[in-house]
Structure formats: C-alpha cells, structure tokens
C-alpha positions as CSV (number, residue, x, y, z in Angstrom):
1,X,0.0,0.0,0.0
2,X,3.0,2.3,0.5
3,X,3.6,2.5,-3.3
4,X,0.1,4.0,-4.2
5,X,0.1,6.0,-1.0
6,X,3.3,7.8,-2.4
7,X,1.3,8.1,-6.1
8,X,3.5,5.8,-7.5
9,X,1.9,4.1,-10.6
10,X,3.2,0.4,-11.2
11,X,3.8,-0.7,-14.8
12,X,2.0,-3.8,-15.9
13,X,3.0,-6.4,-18.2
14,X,0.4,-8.0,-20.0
15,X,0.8,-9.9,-22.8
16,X,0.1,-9.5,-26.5
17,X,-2.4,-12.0,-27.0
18,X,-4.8,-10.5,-23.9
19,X,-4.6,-7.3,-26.0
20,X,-5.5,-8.6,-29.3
21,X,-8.5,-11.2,-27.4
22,X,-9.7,-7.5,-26.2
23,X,-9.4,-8.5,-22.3
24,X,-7.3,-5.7,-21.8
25,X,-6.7,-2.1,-23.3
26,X,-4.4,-1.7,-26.5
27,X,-3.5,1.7,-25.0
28,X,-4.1,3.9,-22.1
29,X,-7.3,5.0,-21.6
30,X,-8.8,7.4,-18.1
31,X,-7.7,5.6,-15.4
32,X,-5.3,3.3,-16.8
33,X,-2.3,5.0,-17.4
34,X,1.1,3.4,-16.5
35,X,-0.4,0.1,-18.7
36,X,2.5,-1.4,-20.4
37,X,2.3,-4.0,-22.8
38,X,5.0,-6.9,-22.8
39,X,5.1,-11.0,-23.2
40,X,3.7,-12.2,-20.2
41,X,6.7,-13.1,-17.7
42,X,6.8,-15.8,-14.8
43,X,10.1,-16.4,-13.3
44,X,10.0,-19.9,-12.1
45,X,7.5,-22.0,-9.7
46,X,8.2,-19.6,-7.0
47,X,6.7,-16.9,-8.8
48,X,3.6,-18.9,-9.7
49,X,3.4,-20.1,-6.1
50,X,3.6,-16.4,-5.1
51,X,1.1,-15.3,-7.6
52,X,-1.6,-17.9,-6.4
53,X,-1.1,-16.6,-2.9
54,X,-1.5,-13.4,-3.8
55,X,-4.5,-14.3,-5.7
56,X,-5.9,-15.0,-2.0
57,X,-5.3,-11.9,-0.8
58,X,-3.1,-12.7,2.4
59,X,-3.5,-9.3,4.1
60,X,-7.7,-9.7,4.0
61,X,-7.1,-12.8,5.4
62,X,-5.3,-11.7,8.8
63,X,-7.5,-9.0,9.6
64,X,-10.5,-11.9,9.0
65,X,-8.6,-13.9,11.6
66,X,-8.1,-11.0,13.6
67,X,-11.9,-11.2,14.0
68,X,-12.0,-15.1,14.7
69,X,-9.8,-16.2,17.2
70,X,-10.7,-13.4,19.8
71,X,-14.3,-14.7,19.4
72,X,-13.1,-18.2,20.4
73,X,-11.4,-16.8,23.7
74,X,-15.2,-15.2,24.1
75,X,-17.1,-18.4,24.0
76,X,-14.3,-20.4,25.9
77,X,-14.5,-18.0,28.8
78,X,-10.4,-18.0,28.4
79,X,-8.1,-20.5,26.5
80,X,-9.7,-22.3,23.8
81,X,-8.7,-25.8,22.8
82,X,-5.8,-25.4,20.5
83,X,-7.1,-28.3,18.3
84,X,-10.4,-26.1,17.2
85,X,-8.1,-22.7,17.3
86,X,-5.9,-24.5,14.9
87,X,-8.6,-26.3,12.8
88,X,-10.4,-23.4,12.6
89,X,-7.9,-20.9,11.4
90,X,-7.1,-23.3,8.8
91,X,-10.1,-23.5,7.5
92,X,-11.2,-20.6,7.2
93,X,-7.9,-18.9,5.7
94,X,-8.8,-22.0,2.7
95,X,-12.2,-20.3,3.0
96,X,-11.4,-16.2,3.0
97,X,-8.3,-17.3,0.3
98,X,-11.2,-18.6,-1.6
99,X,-14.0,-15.8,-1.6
100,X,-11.1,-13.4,-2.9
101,X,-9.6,-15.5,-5.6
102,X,-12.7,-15.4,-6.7
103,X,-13.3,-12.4,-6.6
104,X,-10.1,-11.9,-8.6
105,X,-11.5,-13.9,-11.3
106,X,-14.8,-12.0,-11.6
107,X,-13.1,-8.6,-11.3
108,X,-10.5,-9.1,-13.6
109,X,-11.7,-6.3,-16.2
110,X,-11.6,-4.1,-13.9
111,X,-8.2,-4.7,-11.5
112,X,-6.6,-3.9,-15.3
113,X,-7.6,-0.4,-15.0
114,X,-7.6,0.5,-10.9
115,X,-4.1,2.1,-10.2
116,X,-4.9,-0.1,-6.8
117,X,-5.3,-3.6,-8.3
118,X,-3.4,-3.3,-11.3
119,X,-0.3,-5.6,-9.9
120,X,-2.6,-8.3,-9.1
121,X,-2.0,-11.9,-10.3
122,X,-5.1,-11.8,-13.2
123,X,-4.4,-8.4,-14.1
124,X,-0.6,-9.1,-15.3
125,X,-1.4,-12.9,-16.5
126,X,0.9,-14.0,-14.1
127,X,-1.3,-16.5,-12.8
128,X,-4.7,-17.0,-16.3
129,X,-8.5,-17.1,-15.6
130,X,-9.4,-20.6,-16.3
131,X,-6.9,-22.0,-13.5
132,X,-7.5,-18.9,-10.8
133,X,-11.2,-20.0,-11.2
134,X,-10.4,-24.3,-10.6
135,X,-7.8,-22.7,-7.7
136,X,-11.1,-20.5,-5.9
137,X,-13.2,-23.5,-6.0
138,X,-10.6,-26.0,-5.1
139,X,-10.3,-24.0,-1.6
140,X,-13.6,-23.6,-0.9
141,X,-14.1,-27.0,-1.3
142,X,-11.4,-27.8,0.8
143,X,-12.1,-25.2,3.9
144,X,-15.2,-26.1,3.6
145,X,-14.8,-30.3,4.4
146,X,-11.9,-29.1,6.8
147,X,-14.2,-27.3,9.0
148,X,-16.5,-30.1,8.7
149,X,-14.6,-32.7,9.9
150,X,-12.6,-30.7,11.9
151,X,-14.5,-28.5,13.9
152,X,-18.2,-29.1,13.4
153,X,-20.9,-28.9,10.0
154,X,-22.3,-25.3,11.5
155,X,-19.1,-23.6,11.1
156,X,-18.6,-25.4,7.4
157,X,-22.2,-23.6,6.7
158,X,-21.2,-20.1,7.8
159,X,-18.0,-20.0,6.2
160,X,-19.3,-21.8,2.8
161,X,-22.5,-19.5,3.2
162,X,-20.2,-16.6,3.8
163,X,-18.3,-17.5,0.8
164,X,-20.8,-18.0,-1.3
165,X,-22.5,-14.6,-0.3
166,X,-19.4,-12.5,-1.0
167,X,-18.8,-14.3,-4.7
168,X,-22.5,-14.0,-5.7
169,X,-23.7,-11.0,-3.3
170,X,-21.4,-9.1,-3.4
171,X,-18.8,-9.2,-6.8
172,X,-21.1,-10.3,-9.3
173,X,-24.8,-8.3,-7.8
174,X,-24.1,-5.6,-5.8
175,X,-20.6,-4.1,-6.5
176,X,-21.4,-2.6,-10.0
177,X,-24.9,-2.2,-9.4
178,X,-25.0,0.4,-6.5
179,X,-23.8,2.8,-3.8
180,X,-24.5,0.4,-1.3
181,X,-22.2,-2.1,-2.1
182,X,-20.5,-2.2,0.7
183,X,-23.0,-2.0,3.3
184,X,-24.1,-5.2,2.0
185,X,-21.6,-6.9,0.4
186,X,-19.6,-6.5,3.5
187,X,-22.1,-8.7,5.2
188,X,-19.8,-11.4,4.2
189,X,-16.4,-9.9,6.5
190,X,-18.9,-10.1,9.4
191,X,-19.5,-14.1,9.6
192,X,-16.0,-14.9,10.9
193,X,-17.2,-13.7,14.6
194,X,-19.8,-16.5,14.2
195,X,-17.9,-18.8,12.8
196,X,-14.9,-18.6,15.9
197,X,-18.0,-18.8,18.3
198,X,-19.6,-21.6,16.8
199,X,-16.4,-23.6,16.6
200,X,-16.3,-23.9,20.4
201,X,-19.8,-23.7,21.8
202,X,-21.4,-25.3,18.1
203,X,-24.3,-22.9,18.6
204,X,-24.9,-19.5,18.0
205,X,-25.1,-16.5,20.7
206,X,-26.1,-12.9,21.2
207,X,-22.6,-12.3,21.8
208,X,-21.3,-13.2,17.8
209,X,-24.4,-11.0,16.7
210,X,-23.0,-8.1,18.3
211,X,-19.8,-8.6,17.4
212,X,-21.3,-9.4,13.6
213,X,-22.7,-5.6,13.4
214,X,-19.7,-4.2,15.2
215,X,-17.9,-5.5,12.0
216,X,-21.1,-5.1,9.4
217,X,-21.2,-1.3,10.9
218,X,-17.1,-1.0,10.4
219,X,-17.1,-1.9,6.7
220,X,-18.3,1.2,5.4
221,X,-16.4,4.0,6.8
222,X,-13.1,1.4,6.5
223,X,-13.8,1.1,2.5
224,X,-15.4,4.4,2.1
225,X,-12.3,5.6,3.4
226,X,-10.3,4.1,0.5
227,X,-12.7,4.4,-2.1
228,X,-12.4,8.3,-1.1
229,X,-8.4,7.7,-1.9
230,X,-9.3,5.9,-5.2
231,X,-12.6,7.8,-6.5
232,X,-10.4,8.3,-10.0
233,X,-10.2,4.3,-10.4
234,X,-13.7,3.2,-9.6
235,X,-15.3,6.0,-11.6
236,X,-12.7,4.7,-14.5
237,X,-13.5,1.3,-13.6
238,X,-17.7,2.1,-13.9
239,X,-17.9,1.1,-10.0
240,X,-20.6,2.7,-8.0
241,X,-18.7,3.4,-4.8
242,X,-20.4,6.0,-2.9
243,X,-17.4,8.3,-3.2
244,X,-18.1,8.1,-7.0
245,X,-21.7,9.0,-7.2
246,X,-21.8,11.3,-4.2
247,X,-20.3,14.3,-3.1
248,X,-17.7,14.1,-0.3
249,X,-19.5,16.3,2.4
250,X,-22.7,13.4,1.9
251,X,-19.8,10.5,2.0
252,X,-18.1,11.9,5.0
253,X,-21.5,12.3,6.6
254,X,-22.1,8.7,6.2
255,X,-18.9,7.6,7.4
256,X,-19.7,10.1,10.9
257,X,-23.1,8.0,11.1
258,X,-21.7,4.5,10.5
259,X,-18.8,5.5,12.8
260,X,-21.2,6.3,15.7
261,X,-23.3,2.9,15.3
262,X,-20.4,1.0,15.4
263,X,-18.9,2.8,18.7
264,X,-22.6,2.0,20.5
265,X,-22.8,-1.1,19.1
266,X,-19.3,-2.3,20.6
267,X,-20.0,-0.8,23.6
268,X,-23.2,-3.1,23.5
269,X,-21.2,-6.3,24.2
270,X,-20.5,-5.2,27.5
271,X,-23.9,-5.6,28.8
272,X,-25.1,-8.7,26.1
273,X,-21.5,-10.9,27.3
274,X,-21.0,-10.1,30.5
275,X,-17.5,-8.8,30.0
276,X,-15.4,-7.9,32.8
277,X,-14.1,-4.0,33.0
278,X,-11.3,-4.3,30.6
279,X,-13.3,-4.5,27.7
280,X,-16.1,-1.4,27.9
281,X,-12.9,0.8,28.7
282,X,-11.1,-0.2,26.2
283,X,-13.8,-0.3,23.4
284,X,-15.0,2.9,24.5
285,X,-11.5,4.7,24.0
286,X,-10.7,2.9,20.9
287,X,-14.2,4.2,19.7
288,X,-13.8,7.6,20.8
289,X,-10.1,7.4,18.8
290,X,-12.5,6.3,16.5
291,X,-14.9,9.3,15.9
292,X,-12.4,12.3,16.8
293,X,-10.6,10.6,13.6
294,X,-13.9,10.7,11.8
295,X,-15.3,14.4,12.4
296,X,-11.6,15.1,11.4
297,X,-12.0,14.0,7.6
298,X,-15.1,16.1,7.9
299,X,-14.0,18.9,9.1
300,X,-11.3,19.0,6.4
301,X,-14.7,19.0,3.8
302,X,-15.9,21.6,5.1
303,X,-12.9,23.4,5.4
304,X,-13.1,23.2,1.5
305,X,-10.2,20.8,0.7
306,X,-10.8,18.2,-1.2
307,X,-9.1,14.9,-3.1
308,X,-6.0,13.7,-1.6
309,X,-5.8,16.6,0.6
310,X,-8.2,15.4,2.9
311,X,-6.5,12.3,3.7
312,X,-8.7,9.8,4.0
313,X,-6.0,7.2,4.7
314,X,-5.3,8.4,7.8
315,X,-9.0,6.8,8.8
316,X,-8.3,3.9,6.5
317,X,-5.3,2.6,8.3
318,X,-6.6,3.6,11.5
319,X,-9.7,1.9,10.7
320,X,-7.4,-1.5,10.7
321,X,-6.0,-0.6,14.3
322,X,-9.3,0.2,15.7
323,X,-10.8,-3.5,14.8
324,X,-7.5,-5.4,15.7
325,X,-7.3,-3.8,18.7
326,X,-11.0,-4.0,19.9
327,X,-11.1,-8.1,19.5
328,X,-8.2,-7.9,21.2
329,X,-9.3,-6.3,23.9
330,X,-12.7,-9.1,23.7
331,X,-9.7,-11.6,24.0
332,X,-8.1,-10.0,27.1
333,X,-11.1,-9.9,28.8
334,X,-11.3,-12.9,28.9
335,X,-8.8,-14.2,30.2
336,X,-8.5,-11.1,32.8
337,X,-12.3,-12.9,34.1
C-alpha cells in the first residue's frame, strides 16, 4: 500500500495475445495510465506459487482472523482448545483465500484499469483465468470439508454461506450495481465472529451477533475511506462506490453516522456478554479514537479541501488498528475474568 500512498503508478506487463483477445486495453485510456504492454513473464515456480497466494489476498485474510480467534477466547470464557483454534484458522484462511480469488477472477476487467489492483495476479497474466477460477473453487471445497470434519458442520455452513454470499452478493450483484455495495456486500467480512464462536460452543449466541454488526457497521467508513483515496479508479472502472456518485460532504456524513453505530454497538457487548471491565474501557477509547478521527476528515470538507488533501488514509489505516485492537481487547477480557 505504500507504493500507491506515495502516487507511485506500477507498470504492468500484459501480454500481446490478452490485447489482441480485447481482455485488456491496446493503449491507455482514463484511469489506466502506466499500462505497459509486454510477453507475459513468470520467473519460475516460485513466482507462480507467489502469484496464487497473492490471488488470496493474504492481508484480508489476517485481519479476518483477527476477528476469529478473539471470538473463540469469548465463548471459551479464556483459552480455547488449540485443536479447534488451529482447525479453525485453517479453515477458514482455505475459506477467505477462496472468496477473494474469486473475486479476482470476476473482477479481472476491472483490476486492469484500478491504479490499486493493477499488480494483481489476473491483471498481469501472471497466474490466467481458467486456473484462478479451478484454484477459488478447489479451496472452498477444501475449507469447507476441513471445518466439517474438523471443527463441526455449522461452522462449514457459515463460512461456505459466507463465501458464497461475498462471490454472488457481493462481486457479481451488488458491486457494479449500487452505492450500497459495501454496506451489504460487507455482510460477508462479518460471519467470521460466528464462525470462531460456533467452533467452540457449536451454537450461535447474542454475543457473535454483536460482534457481527460491530464489524457489518465497520465496513463502510473502513472502505469508504479508501474508495475516497481511489474515487479516480472506480469512476474509471464504472464502480458505483459511494465516493463516485456522491459528493464528499454526503460520503463523509455517512462515514460520521456509521462510525457512531459502530462505537454503541461495541460498547453493547459489555452488557449482552457479561464482560469484565477491561473491555467497555477499552472499546470505549478505541471508539472515541474512533470518531475524533472521523469528524476530522469532515471537518477537512468543510474546510473546502478536497481529493488527496483530505486524507482519508489516515481513517483507513486507522480503521485496521481500531478493529484489531477492539477483539483484542474481547480476547483480554477474557482471560483477565
């Protein structure tokens, strides 16, 4: 992320053929500058190895986790057994790795032209569509029987159910369809707090649920953040992102509301789970981290800046800290209990 923060544009070798089959632009068009067109290169079976795990989209991944395990020190009421921890994390890495290959595949006519997804394994034919597609479907195949067997048929539900949701929901419905993409679409980065408690108690709670629209209430002003950063690509890319169709006093309005429902709604757990006094205090200084970083971005609206100038990726990567730290603060508790 560092590269595209600085404005840096990567070049991106595509071959030949992919030009003349019309799956990517001869020449630059809005949005895609920076497109270079070269014989297709891969440097060995590392390469290709590192080009399907980065068709999986390992940093999505960790922060999904992030949202897992935590969940499992919840419903243990402290350690978990390290045979479900493990079995769990395994699976459902096979099952997030899935969803976003996937997603890779379906949105490879756009990553082409998104300064933000142009180095990505479809969009320089390092890895082709045919085997990324057999790849997505071979892990979610896979997570899902691991989880099975492994940890219990409930948790293989959520996560396949979760997949399924964010391939068909989300990529191929909402996210060219409408502003509220990812309100909904995001639906499918909340089911990991189910799945962590399901793994340990095999039923489902209160607690999850709250946890669920903690994360469901995150998503927007997380991605809204970014697609603030990236309005140029989406708009190039025909992707309705809020920032695109809306001006950015209504999107950082949005992002103040959504920020306030998730603070209360974190803050909720306290009461639902019982939590000790670790938790409330820390959730409600995250959150109020949270919001002062919020009313920030829009008071730099209505100051008049605009573009990169209001730095959106300041709430972006704060965004990341805020959620990491909160389940691990639901963690903590815990085991301070």
């Amino acid at each position: 992320m560092s590269a595209l923060d600085s404005g840096s544009l990567p070049t991106v070798t595509v071959g030949a053929s992919e030009v003349a089959s019309g799956r990517v632009p001869s020449q630059s068009r809005p949005g895609s500058a920076g497109v270079a067109l070269a014989p297709a290169r891969h440097d060995g079976p590392l390469a290709r190895v590192a080009a399907y795990v980065a068709l999986t989209k390992p940093r999505i991944i960790e922060l999904l986790l992030v949202t897992t395990v935590p969940v499992m020190f919840l419903a243990a009421q402290g350690v978990p057994p390290l045979g479900p921890v493990l079995a769990t994390l395994a699976g459902g890495t096979l099952a997030a790795g899935s969803a976003n290959a996937l997603n890779c595949y379906i949105d490879r006519d756009i990553d082409v032209t998104m300064r933000r997804t142009r180095r990505r394994p479809l969009a320089t034919h390092a890895v082709e569509p045919r085997p990324a597609l057999i790849f997505g479907i071979v892990l979610g195949v896979t997570a899902t029987l691991l989880l099975g067997f492994a940890v219990n048929w409930l948790s293989a539900a959520l996560a396949l159910g979760a997949n399924l949701f964010y391939v068909f929901g989300y990529s191929i419905l909402l996210k060219r369809r409408t502003p509220q993409n990812i309100v909904w679409g995001g639906l499918a980065g909340c089911f990991p707090t189910l799945i962590g408690w399901t793994a340990i108690t095999g039923r489902l709670g209160w607690e999850p649920f709250v946890l669920f629209l903690v994360v469901f209430f995150w998503t927007p002003p997380h991605f809204w953040a970014l697609a603030m950063r990236y309005r140029e690509d989406y708009a190039a890319a025909n992707v309705p992102m809020l920032p695109v169709v809306a001006g950015e006093a209504e999107v950082a309005t949005q992002i103040v509301r959504y920020s306030w429902a998730m603070v209360a709604t974190s803050l909720l757990l306290w009461p639902v789970a019982s939590t000790g006094w670790f938790y409330p205090v820390v959730a409600a200084a995250l959150g109020a981290a949270f919001l002062v970083e919020a009313y920030r971005l829009k008071g730099r609206v209505r100051s008049g800046l605009t573009g990169a100038a209001l730095r959106p990726m300041r709430l972006f990567h704060w965004s990341n800290t805020y959620l990491t730290l909160l389940f691990v603060a639901v963690a903590a508790d815990a085991l301070l209990r």
